[in-house]
C-alpha positions as CSV (number, residue, x, y, z in Angstrom):
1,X,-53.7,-9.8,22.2
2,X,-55.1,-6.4,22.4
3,X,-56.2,-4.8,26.0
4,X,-59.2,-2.1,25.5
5,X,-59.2,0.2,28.0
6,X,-62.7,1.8,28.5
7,X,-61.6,4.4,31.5
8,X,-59.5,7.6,29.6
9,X,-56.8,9.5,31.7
10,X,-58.2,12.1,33.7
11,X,-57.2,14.7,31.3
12,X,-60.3,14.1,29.0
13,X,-63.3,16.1,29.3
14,X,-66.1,13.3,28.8
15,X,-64.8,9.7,28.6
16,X,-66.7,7.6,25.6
17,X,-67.5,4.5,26.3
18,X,-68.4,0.5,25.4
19,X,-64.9,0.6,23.5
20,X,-65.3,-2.4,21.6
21,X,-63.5,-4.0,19.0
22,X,-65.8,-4.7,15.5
23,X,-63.3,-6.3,13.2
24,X,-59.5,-7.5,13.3
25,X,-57.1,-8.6,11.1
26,X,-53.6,-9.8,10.5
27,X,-52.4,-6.0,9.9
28,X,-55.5,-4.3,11.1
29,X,-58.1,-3.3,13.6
30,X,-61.9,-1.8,13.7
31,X,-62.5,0.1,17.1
32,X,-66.1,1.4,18.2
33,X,-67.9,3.3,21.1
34,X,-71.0,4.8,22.2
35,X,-70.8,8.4,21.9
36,X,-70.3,11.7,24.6
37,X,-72.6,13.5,23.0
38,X,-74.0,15.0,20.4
39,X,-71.2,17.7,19.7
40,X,-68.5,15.5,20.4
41,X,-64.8,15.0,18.6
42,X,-62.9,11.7,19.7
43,X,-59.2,11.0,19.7
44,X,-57.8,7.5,19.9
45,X,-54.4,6.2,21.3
46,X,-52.7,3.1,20.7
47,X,-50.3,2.2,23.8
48,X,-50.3,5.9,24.8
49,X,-49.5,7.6,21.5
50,X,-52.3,9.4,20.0
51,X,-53.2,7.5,16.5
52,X,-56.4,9.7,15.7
53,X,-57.4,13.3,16.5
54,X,-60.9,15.2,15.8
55,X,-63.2,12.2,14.4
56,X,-66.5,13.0,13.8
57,X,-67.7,9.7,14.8
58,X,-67.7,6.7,16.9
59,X,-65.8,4.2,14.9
60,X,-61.6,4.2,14.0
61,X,-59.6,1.6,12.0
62,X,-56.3,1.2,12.8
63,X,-53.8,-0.3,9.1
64,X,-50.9,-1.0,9.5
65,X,-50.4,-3.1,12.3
66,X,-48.3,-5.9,13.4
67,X,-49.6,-9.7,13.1
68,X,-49.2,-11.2,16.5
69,X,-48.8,-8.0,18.6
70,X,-50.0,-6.8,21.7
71,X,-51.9,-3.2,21.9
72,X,-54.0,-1.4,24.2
73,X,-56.0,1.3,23.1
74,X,-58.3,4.5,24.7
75,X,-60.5,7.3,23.3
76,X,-60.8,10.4,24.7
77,X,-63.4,13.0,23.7
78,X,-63.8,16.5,23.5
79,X,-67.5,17.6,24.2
80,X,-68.8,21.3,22.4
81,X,-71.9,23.2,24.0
């Protein structure tokens, strides 16, 4: 199963957000969201860790999972300007 968690932690500057998964595999997942803005970096975190830091867009895909699994995942974003 796999929990999305629209809301970041307080910490983040601008929460992204329609966090949606696009694809899934066995050993693999595709994550997406509506944007913060136009000068925006994202960071993702699976079950707290950070996975992803600085993307330029609004898409992350996750290798190298588990089959059968449970994960819950954010995004954070850092807004310039």
């Amino acid at each position: 199963m796999i929990g999305l968690l629209g809301a970041a932690p307080a910490s983040a500057q601008t929460p992204p957000s329609n966090l949606a998964v696009t694809g899934v595999s066995a050993s693999q997942i595709d994550l997406s969201w509506a944007g913060s803005g136009v000068f925006a970096t994202y960071n993702g975190y699976r079950d707290g860790s950070q996975v992803a830091s600085g993307l330029g867009g609004t898409s992350y895909s996750d290798p190298g999972l588990t089959a059968f699994t449970e994960c819950d995942y954010y995004v954070t974003a850092t807004v310039f300007g």
